[in-house]
C-alpha positions in Angstrom: 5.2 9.8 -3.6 3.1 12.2 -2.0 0.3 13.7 -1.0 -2.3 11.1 -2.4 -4.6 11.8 -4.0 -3.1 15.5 -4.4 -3.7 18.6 -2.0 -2.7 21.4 -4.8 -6.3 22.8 -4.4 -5.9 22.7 -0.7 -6.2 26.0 0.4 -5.1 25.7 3.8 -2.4 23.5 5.4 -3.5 20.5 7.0 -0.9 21.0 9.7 -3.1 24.0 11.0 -6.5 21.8 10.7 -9.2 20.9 8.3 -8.4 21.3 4.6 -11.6 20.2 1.9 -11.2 20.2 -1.9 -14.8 19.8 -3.5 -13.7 18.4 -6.5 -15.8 15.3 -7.9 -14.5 11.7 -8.2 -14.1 12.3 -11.6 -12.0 15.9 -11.6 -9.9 13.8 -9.1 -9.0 11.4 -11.1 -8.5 13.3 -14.1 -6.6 16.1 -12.5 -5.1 15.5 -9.1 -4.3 11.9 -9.3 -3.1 11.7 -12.7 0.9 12.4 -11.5 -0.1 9.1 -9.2 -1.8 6.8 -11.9 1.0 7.2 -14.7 3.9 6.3 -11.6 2.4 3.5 -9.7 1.5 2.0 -13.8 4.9 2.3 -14.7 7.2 1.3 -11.8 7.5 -1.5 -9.7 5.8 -0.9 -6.1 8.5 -2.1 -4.3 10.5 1.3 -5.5 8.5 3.5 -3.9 5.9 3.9 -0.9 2.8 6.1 -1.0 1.9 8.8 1.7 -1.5 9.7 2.1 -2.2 12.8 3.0 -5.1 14.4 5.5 -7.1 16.8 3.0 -10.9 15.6 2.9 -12.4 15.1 -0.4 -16.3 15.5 0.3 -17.5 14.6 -2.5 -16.3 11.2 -1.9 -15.7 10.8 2.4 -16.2 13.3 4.9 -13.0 12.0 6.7 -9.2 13.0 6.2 -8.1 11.3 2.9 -5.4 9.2 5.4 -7.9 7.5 6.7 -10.5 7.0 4.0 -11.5 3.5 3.3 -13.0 4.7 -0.3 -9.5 6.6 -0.7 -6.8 4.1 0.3 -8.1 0.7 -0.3 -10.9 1.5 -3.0 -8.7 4.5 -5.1 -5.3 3.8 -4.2 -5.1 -0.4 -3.8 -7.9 -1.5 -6.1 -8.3 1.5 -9.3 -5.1 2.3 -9.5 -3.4 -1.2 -8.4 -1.2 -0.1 -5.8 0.1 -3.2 -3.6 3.1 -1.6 -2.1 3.8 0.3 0.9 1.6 3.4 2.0 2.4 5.3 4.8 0.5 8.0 6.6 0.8 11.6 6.6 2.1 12.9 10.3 -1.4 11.3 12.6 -1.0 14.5 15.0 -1.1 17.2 12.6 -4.6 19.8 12.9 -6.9 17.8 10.7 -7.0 14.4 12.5 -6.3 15.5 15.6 -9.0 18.1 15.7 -11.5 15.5 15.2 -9.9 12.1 16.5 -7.6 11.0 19.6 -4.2 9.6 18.1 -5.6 5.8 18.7 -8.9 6.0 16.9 -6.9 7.7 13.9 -3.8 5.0 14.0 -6.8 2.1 14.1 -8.6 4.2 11.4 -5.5 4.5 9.3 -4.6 0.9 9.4 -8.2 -0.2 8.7 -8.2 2.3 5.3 -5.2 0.3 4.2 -2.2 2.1 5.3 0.6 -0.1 6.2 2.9 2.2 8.5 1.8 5.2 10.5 3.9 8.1 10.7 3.6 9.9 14.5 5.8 12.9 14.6 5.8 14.4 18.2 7.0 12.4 21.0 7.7 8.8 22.0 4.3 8.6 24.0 2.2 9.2 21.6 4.0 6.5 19.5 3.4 3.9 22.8 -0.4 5.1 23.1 -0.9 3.9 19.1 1.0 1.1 19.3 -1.5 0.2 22.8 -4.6 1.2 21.1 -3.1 -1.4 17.8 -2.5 -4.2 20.6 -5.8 -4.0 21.6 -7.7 -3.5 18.7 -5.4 -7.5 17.7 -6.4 -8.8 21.2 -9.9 -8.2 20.8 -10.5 -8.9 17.2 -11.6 -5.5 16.3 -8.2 -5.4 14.2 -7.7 -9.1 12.3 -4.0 -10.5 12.6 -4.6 -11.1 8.3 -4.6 -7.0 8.4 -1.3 -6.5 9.8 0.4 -9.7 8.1 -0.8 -8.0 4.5 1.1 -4.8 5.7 4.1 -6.6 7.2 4.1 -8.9 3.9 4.4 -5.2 1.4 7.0 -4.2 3.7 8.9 -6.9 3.8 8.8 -7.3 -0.1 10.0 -3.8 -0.8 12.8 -4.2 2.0 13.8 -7.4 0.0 14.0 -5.3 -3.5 16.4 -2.5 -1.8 18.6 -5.4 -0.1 18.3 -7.1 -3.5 19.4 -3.9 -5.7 22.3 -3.1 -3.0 24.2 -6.2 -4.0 
C-alpha cells in the first residue's frame, strides 16, 4: 500500500527532489489518507506492508513524510493502528538525499518507525546504512528494543504467508 499518507497533490516527483503538499492535518485525513484508514481497518496487517513515501506535509513536519516521527509512528502506528510492516520509499531518491547523507536518513527512517529501508542504487550504499545502523546499536543512539519491534512485525507477517501457503 503506497504512498502514505498520499502524494496525489504532489506536484512534482520526489525522485527529482523536494515535493510539499500544504494541506492541513485535517484535509489529510479526510482526503489523502482515507484509501489508507478504510484498508489497514479492515484487513489484517500481516497481508500487507506500508511504504511511506518522501513528500513533506508542512503543515504537520518540515521533513520528508518517510522519515516523520508525527507521520509514521503518530499517523500511521498510533491513529490509524497500523502494527505491521512499513517500508521506506527508495532513501536515495532527490528529496532525502538533497537534504540528508544516506546514514542520517536510514537512522531517521528507522527512528520514525519504519521497519525495512528500501536503498535502490548500488550495494555500497546498502553497506554504508547498514554501518551507520551498527553504530547507531553500538552506541545506544539506536535501542536494540527498536529493531527487535521491527524484526518481531516482520517476522509475524512472514509467518501469515508461510501459514496461508500450506
Amino acid at each position: 500500500l503506497k504512498h502514505f499518507p498520499g502524494i496525489g497533490k504532489g506536484e512534482a516527483d520526489t525522485h527529482d527532489g523536494d515535493v510539499a503538499i500544504a494541506l492541513s492535518l485535517e484535509e489529510l485525513r479526510r482526503e489523502d489518507m482515507a484509501p489508507f484508514a478504510a484498508l489497514i481497518a479492515n484487513t489484517p496487517a500481516t497481508d500487507f506492508a506500508v511504504m511511506v513515501g518522501h513528500v513533506r506535509y508542512s503543515a504537520i513536519d518540515d521533513t520528508p513524510a518517510s522519515l516523520s516521527p508525527a507521520l509514521v509512528t503518530d499517523l500511521l502506528r498510533g491513529e490509524l493502528a497500523y502494527d505491521g510492516v512499513v517500508v521506506t520509499d527508495d532513501l536515495t531518491m532527490g528529496a532525502v538525499a538533497a537534504h540528508y547523507t544516506l546514514e542520517e536518513a536510514a537512522l531517521r527512517a528507522i527512528h520514525a518507525g519504519c521497519d525495512l529501508l528500501l536503498i535502490g542504487h548500488g550495494y555500497e550504499a546498502e553497506i554504508a546504512a547498514y554501518n551507520a545502523i551498527l553504530r547507531a546499536l553500538n552506541t545506544g543512539v539506536l535501542p536494540m528494543e527498536r529493531i527487535d519491534a521491527s524484526v518481531r512485525r516482520i517476522l509475524r507477517m512472514k509467518l501469515a504467508h508461510q501459514a496461508a501457503e500450506k
